[in-house]
N, C-alpha and C positions, 0 to 999 in steps of 0.2 A: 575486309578489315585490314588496315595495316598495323605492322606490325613492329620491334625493334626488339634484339638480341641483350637479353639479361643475361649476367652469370653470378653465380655462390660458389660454395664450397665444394657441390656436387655438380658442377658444370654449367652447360647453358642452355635459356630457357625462352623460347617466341611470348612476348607479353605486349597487350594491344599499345600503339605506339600515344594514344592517349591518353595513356593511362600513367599515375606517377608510381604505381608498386613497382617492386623488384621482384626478382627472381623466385625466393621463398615465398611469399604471397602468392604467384601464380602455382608453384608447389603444391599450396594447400586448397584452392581451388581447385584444382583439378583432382587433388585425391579425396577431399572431402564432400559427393554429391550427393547433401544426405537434407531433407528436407529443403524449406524454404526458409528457417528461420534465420535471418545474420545478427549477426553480433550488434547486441542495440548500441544508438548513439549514445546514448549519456556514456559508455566505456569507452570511444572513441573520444568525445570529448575530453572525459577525464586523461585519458592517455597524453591529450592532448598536452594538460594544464599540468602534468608529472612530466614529459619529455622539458618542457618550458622550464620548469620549475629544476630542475635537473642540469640544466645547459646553465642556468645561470648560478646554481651550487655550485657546478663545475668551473668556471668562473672565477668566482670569490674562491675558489682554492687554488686557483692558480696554475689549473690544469685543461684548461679550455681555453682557446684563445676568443678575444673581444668578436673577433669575426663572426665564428664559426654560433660562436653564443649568440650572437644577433640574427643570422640566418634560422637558425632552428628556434626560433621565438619568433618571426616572421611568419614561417610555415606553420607552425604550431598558433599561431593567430588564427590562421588563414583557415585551418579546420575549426576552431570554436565560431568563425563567420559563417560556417557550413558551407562556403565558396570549394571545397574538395569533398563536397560527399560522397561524389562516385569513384568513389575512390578507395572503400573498404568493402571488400564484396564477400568477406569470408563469413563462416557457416558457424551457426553456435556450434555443430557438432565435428569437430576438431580434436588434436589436441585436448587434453584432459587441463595441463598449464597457461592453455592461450597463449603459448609460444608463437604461433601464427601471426595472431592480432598483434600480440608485440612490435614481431618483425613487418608487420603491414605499416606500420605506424610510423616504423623506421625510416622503412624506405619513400614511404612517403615525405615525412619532413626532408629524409637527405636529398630526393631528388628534384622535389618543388624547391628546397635552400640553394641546391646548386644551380637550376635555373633563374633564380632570381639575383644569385651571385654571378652568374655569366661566366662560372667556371666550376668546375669540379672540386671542391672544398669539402664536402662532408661525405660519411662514409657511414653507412646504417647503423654496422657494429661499434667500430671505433671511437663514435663521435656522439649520434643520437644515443646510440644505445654502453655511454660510458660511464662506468660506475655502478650499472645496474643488471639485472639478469631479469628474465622474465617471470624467473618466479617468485621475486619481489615486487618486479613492477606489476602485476598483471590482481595480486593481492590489493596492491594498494591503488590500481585504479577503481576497483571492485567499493573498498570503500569511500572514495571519492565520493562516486557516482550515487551510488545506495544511501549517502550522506545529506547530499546536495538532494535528490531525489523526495527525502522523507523532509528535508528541515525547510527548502523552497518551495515544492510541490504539496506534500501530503498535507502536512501540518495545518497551511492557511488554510485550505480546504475544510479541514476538522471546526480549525474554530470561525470560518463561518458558518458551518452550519448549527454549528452552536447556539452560537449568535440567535438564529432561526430560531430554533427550540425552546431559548430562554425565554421569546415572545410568546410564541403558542403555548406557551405555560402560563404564562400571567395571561393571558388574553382569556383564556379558559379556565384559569382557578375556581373561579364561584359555578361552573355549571357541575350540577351532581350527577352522578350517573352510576350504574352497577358496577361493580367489580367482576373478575370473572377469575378462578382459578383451574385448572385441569379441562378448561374449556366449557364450565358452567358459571353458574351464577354467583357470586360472592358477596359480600358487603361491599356498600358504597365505599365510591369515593370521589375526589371532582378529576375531572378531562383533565383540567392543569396538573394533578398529584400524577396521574395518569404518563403525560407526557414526560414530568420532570426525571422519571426513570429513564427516558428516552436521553436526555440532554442530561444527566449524570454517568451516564453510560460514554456518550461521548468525552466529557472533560475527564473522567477519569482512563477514557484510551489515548487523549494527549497526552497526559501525563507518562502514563506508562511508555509511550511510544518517545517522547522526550529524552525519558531516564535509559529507555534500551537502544538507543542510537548511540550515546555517549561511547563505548565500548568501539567502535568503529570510526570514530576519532581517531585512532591507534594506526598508525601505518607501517609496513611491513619494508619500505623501501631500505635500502642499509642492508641487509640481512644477502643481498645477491645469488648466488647457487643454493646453498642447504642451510642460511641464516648466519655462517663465519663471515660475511662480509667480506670474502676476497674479491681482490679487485678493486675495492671499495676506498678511499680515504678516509682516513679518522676526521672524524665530525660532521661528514658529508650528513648522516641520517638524519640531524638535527636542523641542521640548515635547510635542506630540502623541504623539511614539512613545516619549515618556519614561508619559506618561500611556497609554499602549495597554499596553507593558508592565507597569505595575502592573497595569491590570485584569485582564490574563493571565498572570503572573508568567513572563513570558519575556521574555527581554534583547531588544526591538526596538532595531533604530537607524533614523535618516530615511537613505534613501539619496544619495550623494557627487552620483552626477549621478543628477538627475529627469528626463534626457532620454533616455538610456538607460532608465531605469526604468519610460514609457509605452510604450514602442514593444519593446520589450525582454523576451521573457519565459525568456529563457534559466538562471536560477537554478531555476525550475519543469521548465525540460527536463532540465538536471543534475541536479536531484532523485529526480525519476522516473527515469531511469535507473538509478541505484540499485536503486530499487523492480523495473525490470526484471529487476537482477540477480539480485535474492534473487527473484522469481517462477523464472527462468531456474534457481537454485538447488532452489527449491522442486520445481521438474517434476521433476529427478531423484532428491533425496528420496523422493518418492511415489511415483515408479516402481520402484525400487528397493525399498520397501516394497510394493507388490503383487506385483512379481517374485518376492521373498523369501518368500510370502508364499501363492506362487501354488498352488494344488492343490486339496485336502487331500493327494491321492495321485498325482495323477500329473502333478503338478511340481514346483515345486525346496522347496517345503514347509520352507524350512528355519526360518521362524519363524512363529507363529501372532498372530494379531491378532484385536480383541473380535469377534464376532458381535452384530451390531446391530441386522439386521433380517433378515427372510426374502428373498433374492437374487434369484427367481426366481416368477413366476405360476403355471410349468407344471413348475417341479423342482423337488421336494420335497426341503429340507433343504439346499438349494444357498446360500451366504453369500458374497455379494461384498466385494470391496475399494472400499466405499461412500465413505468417508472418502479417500480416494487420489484418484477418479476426481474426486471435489467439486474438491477443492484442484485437481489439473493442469484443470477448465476454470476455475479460476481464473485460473490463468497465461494461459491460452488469450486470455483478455478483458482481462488487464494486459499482454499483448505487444498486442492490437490497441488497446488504448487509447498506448502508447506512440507508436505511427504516428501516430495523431489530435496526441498532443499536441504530436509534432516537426513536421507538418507546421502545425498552428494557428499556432504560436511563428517558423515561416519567414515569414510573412504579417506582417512588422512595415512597415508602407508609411510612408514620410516619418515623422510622428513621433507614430505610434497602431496599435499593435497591434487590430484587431479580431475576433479569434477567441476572444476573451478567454472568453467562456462555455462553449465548449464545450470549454478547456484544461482551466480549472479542475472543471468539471461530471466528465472522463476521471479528473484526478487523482484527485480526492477518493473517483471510486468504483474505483481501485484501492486506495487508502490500506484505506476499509474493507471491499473484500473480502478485499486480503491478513489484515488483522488477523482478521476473521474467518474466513478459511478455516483461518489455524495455530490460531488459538482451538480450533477443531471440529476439527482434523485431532490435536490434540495432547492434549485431552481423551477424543477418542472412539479414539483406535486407539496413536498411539505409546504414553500411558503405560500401556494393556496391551497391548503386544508381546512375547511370549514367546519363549525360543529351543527349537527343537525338537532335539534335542543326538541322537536316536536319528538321525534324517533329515543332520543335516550329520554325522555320524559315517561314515556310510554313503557319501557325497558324497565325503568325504574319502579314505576306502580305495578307492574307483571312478575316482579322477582320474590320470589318466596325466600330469597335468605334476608330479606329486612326481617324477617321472623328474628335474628340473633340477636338483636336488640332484647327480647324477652328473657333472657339466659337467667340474667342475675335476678328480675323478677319472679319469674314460674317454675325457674328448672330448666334445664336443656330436653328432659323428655318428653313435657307438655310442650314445650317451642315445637318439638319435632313432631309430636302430633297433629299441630295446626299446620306445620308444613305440608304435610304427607296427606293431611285430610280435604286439604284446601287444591294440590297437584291432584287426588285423585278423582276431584267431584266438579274439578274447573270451579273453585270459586276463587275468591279475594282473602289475602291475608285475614283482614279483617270481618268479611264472612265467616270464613271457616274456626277464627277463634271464637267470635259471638256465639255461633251454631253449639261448639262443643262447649263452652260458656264455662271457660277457663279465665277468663276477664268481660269486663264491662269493657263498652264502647269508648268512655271517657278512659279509662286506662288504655287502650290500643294507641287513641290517638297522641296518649300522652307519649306513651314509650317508643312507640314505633314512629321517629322521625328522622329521615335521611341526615339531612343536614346537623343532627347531633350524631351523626356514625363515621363521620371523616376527619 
């Protein structure tokens, strides 16, 4: 491999000659050799879209020149094209500030700007990285990314599947069928009443997930080393997230206090929370779809879902609930990333959070596995769920709690006789009350009808 001679603060440093990092970047590559995970795109990106946004703050204050603000808007393109992806190769587990990734970012715009200027013109620190310190920036790429993340990716996702759910509720409203509670038998109700839990479950995690992203609006840039903005120009904070938001057509603001906003990551724990809930929602969606689901014959079969692949090595013709089991370890890995991130965000010490990568690293990959697992879960099985009308028919005339129906006629103790009389002797509701001849037959049928119990 060839090679070309970097240098920083702390001397000089061999970094591959195809590559646009500096010095510090190779720094943190070689001390950092600690798993496989790197720092996701959507923070490089964003880093991207705040260096940009930044160059041209700098700009309009009169502290940048026309140049140097068009070369690092250039570069800073050139990475949202993904035309430099190899080009960030550092480790979530770094740096606690993402002072690394910063500095990757740096030296990336400065030395792709200076090659495309054909001269040496920018300088990682002085130029890309002026006005700003990384532990502002690295904050407010954090919320960029987690922003863009929930409001572009997650969201539409949610309310298509909605969409889904809102169908298989009406499609299903009139078919009756048992209820179940604690895992037995309940009082009816129809598949549609059934689903609509399903699809209120969701609108009301959009909502919540809507209102708990707002907070992360809030950008921390301005705020520089410990939130005094030194360094910084007055009005720079404002400007920048006037300009962040245009490049991403989302309403940023600079946030009120920047001292809270470093050390601070509590808008990202509210967030996620959210995201817990609808995971927490999600689990019983899918259970309740593989329950429903369960069989062909000898379980509760009462609705069929696609066949997707062959279930089994060694049993022919066996279909699992593939799609169900994906999504709940979904949840499995957004409930343990929620631990991670509550406990990252407790570690805000005087006035610098640093667990900062491995917050934002937790969120970002529940953001896309939720959106991807309802993507797959709602393509490949909900919108062909079938109701299987012979199976819940059947379910329905075998369920001993239509006996409830009798309450306010006989009493709950006579109900519960003909229940218990009727489970222990295998007969029929209506067997077992005639038998003990606590009503006439014309009363049974009169009282005991489904479709007056929903």
């Amino acid at each position: 491999m060839d090679y070309r001679i970097e240098k920083d603060s702390m001397g000089e440093l061999k970094v591959p000659a195809d590559k646009y990092w500096g010095a510090q970047t190779q720094r943190s590559y070689n001390n950092f050799e600690i798993g496989t995970e790197k720092m996701p795109v959507e923070i490089i990106d964003s880093f991207a879209i705040l260096k940009k946004a930044c160059a041209i703050t700098n700009n309009k204050l009169g502290i940048l020149s026309d140049e140097k603000k068009d070369f690092i808007s250039k570069a800073s393109d050139e990475i949202l094209e993904g035309n430099l992806d190899d080009n960030f190769p550092l480790v979530v587990w770094q740096t606690g500030s993402g002072t690394q990734s910063n500095m990757n970012i740096n030296e990336v715009i400065a030395n792709r700007g200076n090659e495309l200027a054909g001269k040496k013109i920018l300088h990682p620190n002085d130029d890309v990285n002026k006005s700003q310190s990384s532990n502002d920036t690295f904050p407010t790429a954090m919320h960029i990314a987690g922003t863009v993340a929930v409001e572009n990716y997650l969201i539409p996702e949610l309310e298509k599947t909605l969409d889904v759910l809102y169908g298989l509720s009406i499609e299903n409203r009139n078919i009756i069928k048992i209820g179940r509670t604690h895992l037995q038998d309940a009082t009816p109700l129809t598949l549609g009443q059934e689903i609509s839990a399903w699809s209120a479950m969701i609108e009301k995690s959009i909502d919540n997930i809507k209102k708990s992203v707002l907070g992360m609006h809030e950008l921390a840039l301005g705020g520089t080393a410990v939130g005094t903005g030194i360094n910084c120009p007055e009005g720079f904070d404002v400007i920048v997230a006037e300009e962040i938001s245009n490049l991403t057509g989302i309403e940023f603001k600079t946030a009120e206090n920047k001292f809270h906003s470093l050390t601070s990551k509590d808008e990202i724990v509210f967030c996620h929370g959210a995201l817990k809930a609808l995971a927490a929602d999600l689990l019983k969606i899918a259970n309740d779809v593989r329950w429903l689901a369960s069989g062909p014959r000898s379980g509760l079969g009462e609705i069929t879902i696609p066949e997707n692949e062959p279930g089994s090595s060694i049993m022919p013709g066996k279909v699992n609930p593939t799609q169900a089991e994906a999504l709940t370890m979904v949840v499995a890995q957004v409930l343990g990333n929620d631990v991670t991130i509550g406990f990252g965000a407790s570690q805000g010490n005087f006035e610098l959070n640093v667990y900062m990568p491995v917050i934002i690293y937790n969120f970002l990959q529940s953001v896309r596995l939720l959106a991807d697992g309802i993507k797959s879960f709602r393509e490949k099985c909900l919108v062909g769920i079938k109701a299987n009308k012979e199976k819940i028919q059947s379910n329905l005339d075998n369920s001993l709690m239509l006996v409830t129906a009798l309450n306010t006629h006989i009493g709950y103790d006579k109900a519960a006789d003909i229940a218990r009389h009727a489970h222990l002797n295998n007969l029929t509701l209506k067997e077992s009350a005639l038998e003990l001849r606590y009503l006439t037959e014309e009363e049974f049928d009169l009282w005991v009808r489904p479709e007056n119990m929903i």
